[in-house]
ZADRENTOR-480864 format. One record per residue: x, y, z of N, C-alpha, C in turn. Coordinates in steps of 0.02 Angstrom, whole numbers, padded with zeros to 5 digits, always signed. Layout:
N
XYZXYZXYZ;...
END
This chain:
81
+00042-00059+00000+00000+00000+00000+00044+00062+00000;+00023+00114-00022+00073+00178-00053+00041+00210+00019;+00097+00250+00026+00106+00289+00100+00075+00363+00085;+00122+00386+00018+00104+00465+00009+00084+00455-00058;+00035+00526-00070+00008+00534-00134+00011+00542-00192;+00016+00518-00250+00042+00539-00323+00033+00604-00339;+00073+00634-00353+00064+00693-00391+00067+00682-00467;+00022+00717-00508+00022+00727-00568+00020+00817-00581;+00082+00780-00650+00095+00879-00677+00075+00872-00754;+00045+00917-00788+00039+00907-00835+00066+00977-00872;+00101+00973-00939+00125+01031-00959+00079+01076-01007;+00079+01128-01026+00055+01168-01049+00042+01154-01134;+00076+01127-01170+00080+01091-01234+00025+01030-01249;+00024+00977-01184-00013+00955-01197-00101+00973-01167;-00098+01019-01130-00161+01058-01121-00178+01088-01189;-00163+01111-01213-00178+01142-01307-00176+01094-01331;-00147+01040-01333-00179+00979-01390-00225+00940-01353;-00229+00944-01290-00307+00906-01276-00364+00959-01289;-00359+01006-01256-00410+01065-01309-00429+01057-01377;-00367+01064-01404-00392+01071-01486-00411+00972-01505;-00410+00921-01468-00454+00870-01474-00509+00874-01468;-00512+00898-01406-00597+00886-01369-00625+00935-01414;-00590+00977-01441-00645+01037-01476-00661+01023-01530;-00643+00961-01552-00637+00932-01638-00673+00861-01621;-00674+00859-01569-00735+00792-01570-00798+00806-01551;-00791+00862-01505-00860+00898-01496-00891+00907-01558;-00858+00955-01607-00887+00976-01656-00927+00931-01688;-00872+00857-01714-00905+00810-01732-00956+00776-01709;-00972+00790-01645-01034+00753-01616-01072+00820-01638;-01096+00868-01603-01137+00910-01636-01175+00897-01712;-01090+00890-01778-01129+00886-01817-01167+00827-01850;-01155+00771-01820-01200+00700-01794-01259+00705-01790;-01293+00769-01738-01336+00786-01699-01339+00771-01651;-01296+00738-01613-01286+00691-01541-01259+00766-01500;-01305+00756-01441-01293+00792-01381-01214+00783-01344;-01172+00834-01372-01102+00832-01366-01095+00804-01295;-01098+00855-01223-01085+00832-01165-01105+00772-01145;-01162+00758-01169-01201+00690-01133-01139+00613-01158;-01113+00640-01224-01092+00575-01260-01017+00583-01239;-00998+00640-01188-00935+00633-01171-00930+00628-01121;-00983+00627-01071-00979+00631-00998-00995+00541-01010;-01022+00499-01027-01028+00443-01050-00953+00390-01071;-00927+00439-01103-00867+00402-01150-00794+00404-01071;-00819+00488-01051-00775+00474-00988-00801+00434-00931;-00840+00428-00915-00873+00378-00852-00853+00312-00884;-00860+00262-00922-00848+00208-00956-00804+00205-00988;-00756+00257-01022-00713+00237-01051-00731+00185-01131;-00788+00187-01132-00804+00158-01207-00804+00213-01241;-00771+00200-01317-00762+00223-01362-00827+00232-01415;-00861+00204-01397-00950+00187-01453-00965+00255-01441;-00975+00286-01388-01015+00344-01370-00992+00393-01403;-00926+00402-01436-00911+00446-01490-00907+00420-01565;-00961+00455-01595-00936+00448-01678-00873+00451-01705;-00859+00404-01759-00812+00407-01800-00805+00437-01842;-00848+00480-01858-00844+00560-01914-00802+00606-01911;-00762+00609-01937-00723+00658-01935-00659+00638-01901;-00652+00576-01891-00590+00542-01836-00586+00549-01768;-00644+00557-01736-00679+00593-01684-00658+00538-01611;-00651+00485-01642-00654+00426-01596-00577+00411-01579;-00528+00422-01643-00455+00402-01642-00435+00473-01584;-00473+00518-01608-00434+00600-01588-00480+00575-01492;-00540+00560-01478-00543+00536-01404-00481+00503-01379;-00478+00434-01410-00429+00395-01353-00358+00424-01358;-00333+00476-01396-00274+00500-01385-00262+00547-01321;-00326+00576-01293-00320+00605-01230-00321+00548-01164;-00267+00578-01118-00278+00525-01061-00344+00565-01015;-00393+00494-01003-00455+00511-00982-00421+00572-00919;-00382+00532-00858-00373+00559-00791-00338+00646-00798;-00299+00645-00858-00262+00712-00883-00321+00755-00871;-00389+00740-00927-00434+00783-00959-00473+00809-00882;-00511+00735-00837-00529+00758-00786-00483+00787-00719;-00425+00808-00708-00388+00856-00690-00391+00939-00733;-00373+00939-00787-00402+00987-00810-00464+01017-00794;-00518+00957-00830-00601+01011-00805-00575+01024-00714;-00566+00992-00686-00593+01017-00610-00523+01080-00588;-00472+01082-00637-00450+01130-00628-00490+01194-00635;-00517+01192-00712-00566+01244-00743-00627+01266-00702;-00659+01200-00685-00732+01211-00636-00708+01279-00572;-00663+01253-00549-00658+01268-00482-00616+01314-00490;-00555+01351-00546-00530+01409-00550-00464+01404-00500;-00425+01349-00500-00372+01341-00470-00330+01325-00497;
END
């Protein structure tokens, strides 16, 4: 059992290429007609890949973000820290 806590750092480079992912798969769900958040709050809770379309490469450009990276980010963003 681990004593002290992991730290994770993530650099600034790959914050702009997970952006410019998520913002290019969003799009592609949108133009699907699929309710963007719902099919990504889905894809992140499960980690299945179905919940994103393959239009536009939408699905290859998901699993290139690490899920735990992205949710450090949002709760950075949410919470303004």
């Amino acid at each position: 059992m681990f004593d002290s806590t992991i730290k994770f750092k993530l650099d600034a480079e790959s914050n702009v290429d997970m952006k410019n992912a998520l913002s290019e798969v969003y799009n592609a769900l949108v133009e699907k007609g699929y309710d963007p958040i719902n099919q990504l709050v889905g894809y992140i809770l499960s980690e299945d890949p179905t919940y994103i379309t393959n239009y536009k490469n939408a699905r290859t450009l998901i699993r290139r973000i690490d899920r735990d990276e992205l949710l450090q980010e949002l709760l950075r963003k949410y919470l303004d820290v």
